[in-house]
N, CA, C and O of each residue as an XYZ file, in Angstrom:
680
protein
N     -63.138    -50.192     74.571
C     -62.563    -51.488     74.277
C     -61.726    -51.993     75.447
O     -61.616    -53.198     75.672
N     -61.104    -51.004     76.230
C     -59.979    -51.434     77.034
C     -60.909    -51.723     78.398
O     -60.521    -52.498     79.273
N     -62.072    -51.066     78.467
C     -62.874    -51.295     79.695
C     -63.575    -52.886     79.825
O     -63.890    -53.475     80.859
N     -63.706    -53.390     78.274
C     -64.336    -54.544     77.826
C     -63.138    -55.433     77.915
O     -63.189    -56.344     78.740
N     -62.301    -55.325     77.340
C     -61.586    -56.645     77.706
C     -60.472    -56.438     79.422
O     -59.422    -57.079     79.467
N     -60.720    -55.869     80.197
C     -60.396    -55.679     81.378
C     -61.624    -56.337     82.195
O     -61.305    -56.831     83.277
N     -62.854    -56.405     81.860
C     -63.725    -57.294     82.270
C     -63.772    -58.430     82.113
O     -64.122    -59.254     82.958
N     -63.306    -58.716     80.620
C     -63.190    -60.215     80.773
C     -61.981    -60.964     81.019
O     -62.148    -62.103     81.455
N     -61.002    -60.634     80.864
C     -59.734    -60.684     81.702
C     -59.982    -60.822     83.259
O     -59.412    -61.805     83.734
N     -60.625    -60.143     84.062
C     -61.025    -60.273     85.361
C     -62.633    -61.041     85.867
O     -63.294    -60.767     86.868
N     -62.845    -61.753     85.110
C     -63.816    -62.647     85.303
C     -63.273    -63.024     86.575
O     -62.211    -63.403     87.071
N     -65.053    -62.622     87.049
C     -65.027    -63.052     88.992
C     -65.045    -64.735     89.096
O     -64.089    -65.401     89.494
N     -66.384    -65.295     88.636
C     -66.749    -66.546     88.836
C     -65.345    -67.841     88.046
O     -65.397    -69.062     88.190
N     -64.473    -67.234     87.428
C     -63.477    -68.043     86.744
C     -62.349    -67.805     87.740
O     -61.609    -68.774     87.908
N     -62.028    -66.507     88.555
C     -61.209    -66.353     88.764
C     -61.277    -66.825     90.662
O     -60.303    -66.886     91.413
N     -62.790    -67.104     91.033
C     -62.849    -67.625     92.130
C     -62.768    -69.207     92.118
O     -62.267    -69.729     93.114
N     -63.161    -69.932     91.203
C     -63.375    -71.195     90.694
C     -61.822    -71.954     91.047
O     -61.571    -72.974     91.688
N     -61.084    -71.154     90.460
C     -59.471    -71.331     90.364
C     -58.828    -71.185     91.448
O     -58.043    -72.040     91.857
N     -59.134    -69.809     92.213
C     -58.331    -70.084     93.330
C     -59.111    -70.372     94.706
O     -58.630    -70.179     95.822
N     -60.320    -70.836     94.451
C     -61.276    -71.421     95.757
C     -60.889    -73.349     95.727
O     -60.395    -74.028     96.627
N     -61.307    -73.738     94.458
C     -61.412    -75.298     94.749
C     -60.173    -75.756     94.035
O     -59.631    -75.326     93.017
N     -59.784    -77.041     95.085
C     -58.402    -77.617     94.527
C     -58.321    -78.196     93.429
O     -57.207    -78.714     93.349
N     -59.187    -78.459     92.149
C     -59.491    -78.931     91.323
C     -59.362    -78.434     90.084
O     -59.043    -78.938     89.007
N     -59.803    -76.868     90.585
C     -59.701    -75.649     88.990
C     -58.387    -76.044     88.531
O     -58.474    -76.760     87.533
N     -57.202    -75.827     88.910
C     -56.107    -75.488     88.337
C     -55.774    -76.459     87.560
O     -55.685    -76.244     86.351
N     -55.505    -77.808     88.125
C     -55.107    -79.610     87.828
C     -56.476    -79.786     86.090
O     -56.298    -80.360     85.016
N     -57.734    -78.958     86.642
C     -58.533    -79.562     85.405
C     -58.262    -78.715     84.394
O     -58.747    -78.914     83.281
N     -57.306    -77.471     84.699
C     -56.974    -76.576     83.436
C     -56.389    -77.184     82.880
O     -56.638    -77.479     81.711
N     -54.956    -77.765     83.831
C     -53.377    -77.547     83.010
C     -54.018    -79.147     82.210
O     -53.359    -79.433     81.211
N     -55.113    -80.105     82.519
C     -55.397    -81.388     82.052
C     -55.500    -80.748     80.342
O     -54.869    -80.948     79.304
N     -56.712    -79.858     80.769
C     -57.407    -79.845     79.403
C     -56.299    -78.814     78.224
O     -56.614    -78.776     77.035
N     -55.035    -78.038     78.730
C     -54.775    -77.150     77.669
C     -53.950    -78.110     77.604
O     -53.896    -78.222     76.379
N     -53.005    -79.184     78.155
C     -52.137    -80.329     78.069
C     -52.920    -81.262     76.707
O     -52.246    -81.341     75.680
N     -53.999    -81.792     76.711
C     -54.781    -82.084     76.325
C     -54.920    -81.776     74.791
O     -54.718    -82.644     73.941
N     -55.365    -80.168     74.418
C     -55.718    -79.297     73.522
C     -54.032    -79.028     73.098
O     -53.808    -78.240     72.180
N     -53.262    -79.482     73.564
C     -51.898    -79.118     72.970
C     -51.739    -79.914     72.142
O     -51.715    -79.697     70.930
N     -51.550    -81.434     72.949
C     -51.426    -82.831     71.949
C     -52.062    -83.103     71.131
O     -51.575    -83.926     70.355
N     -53.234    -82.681     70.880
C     -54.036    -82.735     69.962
C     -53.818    -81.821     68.540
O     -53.766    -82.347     67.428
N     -53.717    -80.547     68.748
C     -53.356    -79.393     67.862
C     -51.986    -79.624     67.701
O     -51.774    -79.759     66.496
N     -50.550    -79.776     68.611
C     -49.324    -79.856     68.095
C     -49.033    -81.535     67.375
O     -48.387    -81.813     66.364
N     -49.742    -82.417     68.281
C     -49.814    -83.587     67.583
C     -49.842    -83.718     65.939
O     -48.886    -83.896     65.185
N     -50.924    -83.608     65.693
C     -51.468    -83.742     64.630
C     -50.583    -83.013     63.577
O     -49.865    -83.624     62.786
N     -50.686    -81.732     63.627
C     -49.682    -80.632     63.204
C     -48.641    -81.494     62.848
O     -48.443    -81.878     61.695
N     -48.047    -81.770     63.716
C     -46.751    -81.821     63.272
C     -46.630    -83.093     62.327
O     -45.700    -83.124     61.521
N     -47.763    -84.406     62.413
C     -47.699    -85.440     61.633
C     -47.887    -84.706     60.457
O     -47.050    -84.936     59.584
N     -48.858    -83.789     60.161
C     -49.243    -83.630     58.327
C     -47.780    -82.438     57.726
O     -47.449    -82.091     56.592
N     -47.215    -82.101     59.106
C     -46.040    -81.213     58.381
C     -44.874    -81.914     58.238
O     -44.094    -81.755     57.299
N     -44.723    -82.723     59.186
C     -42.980    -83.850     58.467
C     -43.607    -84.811     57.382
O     -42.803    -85.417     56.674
N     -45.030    -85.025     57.165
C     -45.344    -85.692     55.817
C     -44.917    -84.951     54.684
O     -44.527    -85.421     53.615
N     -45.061    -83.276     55.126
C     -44.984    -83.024     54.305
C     -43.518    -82.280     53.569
O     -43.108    -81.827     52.500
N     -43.230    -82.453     54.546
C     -41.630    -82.493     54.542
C     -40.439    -84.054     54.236
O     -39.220    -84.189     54.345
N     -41.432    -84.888     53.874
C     -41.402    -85.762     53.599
C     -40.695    -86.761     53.916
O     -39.958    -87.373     53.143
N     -40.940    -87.092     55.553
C     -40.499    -87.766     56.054
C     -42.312    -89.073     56.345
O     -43.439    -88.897     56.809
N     -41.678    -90.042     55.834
C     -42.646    -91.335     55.613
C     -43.566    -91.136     54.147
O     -44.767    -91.288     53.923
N     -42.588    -90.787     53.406
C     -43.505    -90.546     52.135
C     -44.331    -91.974     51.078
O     -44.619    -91.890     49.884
N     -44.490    -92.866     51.753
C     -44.848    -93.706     51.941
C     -46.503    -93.871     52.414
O     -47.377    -94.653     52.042
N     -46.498    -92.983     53.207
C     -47.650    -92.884     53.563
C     -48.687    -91.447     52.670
O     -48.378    -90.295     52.363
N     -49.526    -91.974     52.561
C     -50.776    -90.750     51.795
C     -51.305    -89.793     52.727
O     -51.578    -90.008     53.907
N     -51.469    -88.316     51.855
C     -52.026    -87.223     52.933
C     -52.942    -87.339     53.313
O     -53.291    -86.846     54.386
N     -53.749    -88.112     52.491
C     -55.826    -87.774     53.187
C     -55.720    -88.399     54.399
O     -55.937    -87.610     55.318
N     -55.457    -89.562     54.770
C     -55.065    -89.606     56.273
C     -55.414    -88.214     57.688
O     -56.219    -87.798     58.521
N     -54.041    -88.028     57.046
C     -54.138    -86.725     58.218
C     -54.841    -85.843     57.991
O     -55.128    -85.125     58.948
N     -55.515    -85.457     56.416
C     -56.134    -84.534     56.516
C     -57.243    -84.602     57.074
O     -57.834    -83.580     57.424
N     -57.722    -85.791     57.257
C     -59.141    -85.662     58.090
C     -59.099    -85.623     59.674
O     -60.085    -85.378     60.369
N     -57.517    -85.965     60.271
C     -57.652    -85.215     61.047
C     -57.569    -83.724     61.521
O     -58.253    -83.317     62.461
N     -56.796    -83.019     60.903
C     -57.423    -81.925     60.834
C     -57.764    -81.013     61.548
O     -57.137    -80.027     61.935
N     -59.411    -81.549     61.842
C     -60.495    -80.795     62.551
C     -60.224    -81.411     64.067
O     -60.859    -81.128     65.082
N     -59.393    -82.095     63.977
C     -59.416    -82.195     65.749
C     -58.235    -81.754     66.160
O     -57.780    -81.702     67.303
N     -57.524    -81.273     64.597
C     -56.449    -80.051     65.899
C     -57.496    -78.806     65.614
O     -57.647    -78.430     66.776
N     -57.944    -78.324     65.180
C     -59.157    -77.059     65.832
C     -59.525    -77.050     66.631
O     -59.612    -75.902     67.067
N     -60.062    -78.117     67.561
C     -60.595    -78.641     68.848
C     -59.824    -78.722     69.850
O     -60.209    -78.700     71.018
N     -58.268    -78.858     69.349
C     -57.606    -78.986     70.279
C     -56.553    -77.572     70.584
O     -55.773    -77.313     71.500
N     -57.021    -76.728     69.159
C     -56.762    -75.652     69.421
C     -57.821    -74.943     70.568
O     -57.462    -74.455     71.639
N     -59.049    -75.009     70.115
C     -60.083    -74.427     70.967
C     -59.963    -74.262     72.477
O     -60.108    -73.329     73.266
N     -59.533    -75.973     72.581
C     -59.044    -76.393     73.926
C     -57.756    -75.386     74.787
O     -57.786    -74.898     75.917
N     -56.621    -75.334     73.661
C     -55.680    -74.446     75.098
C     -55.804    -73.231     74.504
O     -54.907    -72.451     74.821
N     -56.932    -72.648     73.455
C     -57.337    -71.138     73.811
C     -57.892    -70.656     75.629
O     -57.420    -70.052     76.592
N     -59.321    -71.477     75.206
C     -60.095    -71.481     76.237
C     -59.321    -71.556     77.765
O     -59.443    -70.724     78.663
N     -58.600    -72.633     77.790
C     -57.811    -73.228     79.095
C     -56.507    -72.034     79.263
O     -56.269    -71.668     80.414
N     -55.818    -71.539     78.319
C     -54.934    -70.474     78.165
C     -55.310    -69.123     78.787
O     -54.561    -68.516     79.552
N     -56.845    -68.582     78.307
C     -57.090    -67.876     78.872
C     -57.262    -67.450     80.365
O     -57.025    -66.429     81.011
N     -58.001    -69.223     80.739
C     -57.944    -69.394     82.223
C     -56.570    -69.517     83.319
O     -56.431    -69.377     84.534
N     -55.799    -69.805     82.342
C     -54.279    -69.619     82.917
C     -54.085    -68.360     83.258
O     -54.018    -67.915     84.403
N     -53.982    -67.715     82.132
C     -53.865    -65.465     81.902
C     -54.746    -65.085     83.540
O     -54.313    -64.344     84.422
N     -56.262    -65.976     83.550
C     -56.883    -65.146     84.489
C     -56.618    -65.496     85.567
O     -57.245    -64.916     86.453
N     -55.558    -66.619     86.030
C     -55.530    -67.410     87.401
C     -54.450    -66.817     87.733
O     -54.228    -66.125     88.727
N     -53.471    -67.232     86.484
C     -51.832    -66.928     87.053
C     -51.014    -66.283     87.537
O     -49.954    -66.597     88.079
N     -51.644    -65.019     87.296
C     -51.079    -63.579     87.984
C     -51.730    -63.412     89.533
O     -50.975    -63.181     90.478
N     -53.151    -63.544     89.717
C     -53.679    -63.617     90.550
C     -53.080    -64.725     91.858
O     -52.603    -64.296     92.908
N     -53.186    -65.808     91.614
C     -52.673    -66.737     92.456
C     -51.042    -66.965     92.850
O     -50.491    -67.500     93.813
N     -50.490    -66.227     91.504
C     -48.905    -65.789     92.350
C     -48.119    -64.414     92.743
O     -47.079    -64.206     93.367
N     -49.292    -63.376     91.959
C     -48.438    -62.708     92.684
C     -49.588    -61.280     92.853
O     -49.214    -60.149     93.165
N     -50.716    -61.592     92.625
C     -51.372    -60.864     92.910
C     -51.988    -59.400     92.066
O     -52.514    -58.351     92.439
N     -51.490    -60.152     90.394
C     -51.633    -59.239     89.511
C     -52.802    -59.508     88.826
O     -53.130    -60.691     88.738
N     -53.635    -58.496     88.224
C     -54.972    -58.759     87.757
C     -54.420    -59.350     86.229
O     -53.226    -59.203     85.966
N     -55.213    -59.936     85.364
C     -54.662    -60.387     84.225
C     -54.267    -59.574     83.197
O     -53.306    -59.694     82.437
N     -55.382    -58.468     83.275
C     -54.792    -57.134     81.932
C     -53.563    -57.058     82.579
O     -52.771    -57.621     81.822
N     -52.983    -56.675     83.552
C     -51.699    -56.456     83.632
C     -50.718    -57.444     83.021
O     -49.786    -57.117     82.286
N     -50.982    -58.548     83.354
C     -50.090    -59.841     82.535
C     -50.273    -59.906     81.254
O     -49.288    -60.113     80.545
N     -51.256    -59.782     80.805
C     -51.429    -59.897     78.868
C     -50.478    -58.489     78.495
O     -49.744    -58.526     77.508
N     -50.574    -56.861     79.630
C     -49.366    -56.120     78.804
C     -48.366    -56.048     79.472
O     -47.591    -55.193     79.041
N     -47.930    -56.719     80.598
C     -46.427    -56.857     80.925
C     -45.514    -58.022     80.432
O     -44.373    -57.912     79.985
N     -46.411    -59.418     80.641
C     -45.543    -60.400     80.218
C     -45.077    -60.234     78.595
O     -45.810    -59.946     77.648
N     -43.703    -60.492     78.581
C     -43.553    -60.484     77.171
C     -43.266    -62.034     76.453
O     -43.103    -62.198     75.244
N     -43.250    -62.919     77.298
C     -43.351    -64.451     76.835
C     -45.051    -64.404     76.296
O     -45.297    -64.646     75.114
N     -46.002    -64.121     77.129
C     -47.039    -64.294     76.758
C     -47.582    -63.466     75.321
O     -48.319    -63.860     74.418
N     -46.863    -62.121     75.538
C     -47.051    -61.187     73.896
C     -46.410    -61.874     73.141
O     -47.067    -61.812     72.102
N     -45.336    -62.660     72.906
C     -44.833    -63.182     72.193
C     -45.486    -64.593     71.573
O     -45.864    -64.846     70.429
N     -45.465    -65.407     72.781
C     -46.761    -66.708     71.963
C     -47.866    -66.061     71.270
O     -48.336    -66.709     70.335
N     -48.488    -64.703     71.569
C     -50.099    -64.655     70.927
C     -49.621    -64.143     69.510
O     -50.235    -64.151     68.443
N     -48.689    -63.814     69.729
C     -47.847    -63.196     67.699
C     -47.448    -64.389     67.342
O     -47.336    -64.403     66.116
N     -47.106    -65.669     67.934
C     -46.717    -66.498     66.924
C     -47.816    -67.428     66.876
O     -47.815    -68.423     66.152
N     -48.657    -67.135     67.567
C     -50.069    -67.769     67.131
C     -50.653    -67.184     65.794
O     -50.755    -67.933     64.823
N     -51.002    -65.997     65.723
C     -51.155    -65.495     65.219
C     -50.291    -65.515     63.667
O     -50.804    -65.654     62.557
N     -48.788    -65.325     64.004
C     -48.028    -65.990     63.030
C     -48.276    -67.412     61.982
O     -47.939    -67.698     60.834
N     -49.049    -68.092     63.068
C     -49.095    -69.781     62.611
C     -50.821    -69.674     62.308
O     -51.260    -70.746     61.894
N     -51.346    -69.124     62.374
C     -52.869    -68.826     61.634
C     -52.553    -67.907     60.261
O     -53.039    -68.262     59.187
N     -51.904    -66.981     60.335
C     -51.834    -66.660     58.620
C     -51.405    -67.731     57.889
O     -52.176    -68.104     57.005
N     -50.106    -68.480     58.060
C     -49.593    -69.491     57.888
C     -50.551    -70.506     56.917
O     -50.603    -70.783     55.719
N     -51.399    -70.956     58.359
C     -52.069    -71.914     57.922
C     -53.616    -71.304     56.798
O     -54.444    -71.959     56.165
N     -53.444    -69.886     56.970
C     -54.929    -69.189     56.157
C     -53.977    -69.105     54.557
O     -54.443    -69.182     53.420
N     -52.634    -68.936     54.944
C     -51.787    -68.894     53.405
C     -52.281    -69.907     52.636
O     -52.841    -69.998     51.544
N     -51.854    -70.782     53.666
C     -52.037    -72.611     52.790
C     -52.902    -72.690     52.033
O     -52.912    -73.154     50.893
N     -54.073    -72.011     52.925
C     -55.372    -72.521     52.047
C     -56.065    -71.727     51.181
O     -56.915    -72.266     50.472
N     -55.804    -70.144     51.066
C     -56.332    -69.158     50.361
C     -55.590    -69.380     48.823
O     -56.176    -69.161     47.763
N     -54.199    -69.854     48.936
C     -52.671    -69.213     48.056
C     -53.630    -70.803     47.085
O     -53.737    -70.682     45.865
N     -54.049    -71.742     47.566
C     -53.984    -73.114     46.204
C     -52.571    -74.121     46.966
O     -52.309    -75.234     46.509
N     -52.126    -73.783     47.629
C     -51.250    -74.542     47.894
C     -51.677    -76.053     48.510
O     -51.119    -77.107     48.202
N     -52.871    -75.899     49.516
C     -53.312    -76.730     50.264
C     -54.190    -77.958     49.155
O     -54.195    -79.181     49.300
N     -54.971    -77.037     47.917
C     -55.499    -77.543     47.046
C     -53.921    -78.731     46.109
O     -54.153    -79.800     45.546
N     -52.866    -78.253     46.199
C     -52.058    -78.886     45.125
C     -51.586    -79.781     46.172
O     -51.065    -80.787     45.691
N     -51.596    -79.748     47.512
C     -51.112    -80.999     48.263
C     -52.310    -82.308     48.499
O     -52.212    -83.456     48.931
N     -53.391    -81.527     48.008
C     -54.753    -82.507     48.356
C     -54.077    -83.960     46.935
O     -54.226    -85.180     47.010
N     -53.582    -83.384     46.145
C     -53.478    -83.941     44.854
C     -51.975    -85.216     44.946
O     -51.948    -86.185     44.188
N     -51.283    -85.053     45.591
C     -50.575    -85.401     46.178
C     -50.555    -86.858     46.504
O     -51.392    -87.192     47.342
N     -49.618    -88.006     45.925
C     -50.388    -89.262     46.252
C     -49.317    -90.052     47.132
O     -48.321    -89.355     47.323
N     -49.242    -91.373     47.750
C     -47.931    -92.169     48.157
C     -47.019    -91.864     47.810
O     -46.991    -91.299     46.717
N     -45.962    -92.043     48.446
C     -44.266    -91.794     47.571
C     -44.229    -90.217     46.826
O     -43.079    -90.031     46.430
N     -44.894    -89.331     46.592
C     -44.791    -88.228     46.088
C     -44.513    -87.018     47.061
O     -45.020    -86.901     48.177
N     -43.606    -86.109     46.455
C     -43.161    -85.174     46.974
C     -44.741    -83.886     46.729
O     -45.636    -83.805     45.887
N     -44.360    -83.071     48.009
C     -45.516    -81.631     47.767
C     -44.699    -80.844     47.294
O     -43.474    -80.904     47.399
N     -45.656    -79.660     46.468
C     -44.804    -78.310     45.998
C     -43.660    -78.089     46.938
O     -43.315    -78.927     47.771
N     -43.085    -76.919     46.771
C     -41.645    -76.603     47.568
C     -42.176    -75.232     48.401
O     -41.514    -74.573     49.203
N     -43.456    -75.021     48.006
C     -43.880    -74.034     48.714
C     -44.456    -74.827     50.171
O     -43.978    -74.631     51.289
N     -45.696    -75.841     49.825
C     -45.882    -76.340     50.801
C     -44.773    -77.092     52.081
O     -45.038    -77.222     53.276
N     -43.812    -77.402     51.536
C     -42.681    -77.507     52.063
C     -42.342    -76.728     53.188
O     -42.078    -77.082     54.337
N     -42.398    -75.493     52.618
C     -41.632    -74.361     53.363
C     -42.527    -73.743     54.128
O     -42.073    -73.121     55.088
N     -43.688    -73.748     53.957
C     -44.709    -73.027     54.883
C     -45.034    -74.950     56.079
O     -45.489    -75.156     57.204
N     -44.732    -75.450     55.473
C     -44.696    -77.032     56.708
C     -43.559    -76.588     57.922
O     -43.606    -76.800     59.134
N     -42.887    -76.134     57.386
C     -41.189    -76.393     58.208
C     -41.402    -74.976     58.948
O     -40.685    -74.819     59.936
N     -42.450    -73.712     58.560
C     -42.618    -72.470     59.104
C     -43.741    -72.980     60.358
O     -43.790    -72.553     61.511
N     -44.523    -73.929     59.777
C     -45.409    -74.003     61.198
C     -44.877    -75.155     62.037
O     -45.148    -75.353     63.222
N     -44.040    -75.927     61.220
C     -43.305    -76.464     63.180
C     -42.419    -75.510     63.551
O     -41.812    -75.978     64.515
N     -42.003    -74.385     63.297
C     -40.826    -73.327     64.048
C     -42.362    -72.489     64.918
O     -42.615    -72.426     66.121
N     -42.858    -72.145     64.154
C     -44.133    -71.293     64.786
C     -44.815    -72.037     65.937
O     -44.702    -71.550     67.062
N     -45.464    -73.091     65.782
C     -46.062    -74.415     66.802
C     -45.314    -74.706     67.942
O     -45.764    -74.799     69.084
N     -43.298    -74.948     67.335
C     -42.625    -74.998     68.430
C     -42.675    -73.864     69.297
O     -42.970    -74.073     70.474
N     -42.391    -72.483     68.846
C     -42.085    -71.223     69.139
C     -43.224    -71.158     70.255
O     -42.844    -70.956     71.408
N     -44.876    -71.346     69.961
C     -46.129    -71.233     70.989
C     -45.589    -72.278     72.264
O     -45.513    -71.872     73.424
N     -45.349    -73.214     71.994
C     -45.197    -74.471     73.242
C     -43.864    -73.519     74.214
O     -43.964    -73.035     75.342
N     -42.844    -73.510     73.400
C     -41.613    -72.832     74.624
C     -41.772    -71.537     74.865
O     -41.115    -71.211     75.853
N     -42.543    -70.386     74.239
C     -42.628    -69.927     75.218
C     -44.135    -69.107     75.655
O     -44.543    -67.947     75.690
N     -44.697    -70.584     75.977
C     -45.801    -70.643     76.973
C     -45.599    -71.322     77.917
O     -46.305    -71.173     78.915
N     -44.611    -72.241     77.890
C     -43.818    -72.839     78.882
C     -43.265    -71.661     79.530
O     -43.567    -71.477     80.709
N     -42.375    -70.698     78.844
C     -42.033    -69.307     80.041
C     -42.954    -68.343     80.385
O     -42.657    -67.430     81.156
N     -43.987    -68.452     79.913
C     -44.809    -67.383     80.821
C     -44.906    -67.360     82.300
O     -44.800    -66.331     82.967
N     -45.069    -68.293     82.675
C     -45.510    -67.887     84.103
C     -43.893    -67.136     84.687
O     -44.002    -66.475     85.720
N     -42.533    -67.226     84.091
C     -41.832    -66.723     85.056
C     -41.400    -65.240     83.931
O     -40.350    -64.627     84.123
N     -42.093    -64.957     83.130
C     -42.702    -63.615     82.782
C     -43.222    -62.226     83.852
O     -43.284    -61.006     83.700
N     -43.479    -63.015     84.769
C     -44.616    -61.997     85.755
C     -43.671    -61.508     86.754
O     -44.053    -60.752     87.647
């Protein structure tokens, strides 16, 4: 296992791409910049709804967006990774397995990722997500949904600051 993901962690053709043409890096930080606003965007509109700030406004709205914070999750997975495989390399000359087990900003965002995917698998396994579908104008959500809303903007925030400190992790 450790031989397998030490290979892909050290991807040649990603990791020459990045530090050969002036372009790799600028079209990363575009697209996980990108895949942020999209996934924290969104996020955070259907969680102060649901915390009920503009209760005025109805959930199905946001729920159909949704699927384009997945996409925009997808986005600063993918682009994240390419960070892991550039960043060590281009500053200080560390292969990336070393950065995924030395940095501890970076161990720390992938647990509160991880944190904010049970989260959001709670929502939807527990019925909770089902009793907010029900949910109309002017109406308050359960007190559960509440509280698992207000857990994934601490979690969502928690990924943004400190992936913002990774790079001075290394």
């Amino acid at each position: 296992m450790e031989a397998v993901l030490r290979y892909i962690l050290d991807w040649p053709s990603l990791n020459s791409f990045l530090n050969q043409n002036a372009w790799g890096w600028p079209l990363l930080e575009i697209t996980h910049f990108f895949g942020m606003a999209l996934l924290f965007g969104i996020i955070m509109m259907f969680d102060l709804r649901m915390l009920g700030v503009a209760k005025e406004l109805p959930l199905a709205p946001f729920r159909r967006l949704l699927p384009w914070s997945i996409f925009g999750f997808v986005l600063s997975v993918v682009s994240g990774l390419g960070f892991t495989l550039g960043l060590g390399a281009n500053l200080f000359g560390v292969n990336a397995y070393d950065v995924l087990l030395t940095n501890l900003y970076l161990q720390v965002k992938i647990v509160l990722i991880v944190l904010a995917g049970l989260n959001i698998l709670f929502f939807y396994k527990s019925g909770v997500g089902r009793q907010v579908d029900e949910v109309g104008p002017g109406e308050d959500v359960p007190g559960a949904a509440k509280a698992m809303a207000a857990a994934s903007l601490v979690l969502w925030t928690g990924v943004m600051y400190f992936g913002r400190l990774v790079p001075w992790g290394l």
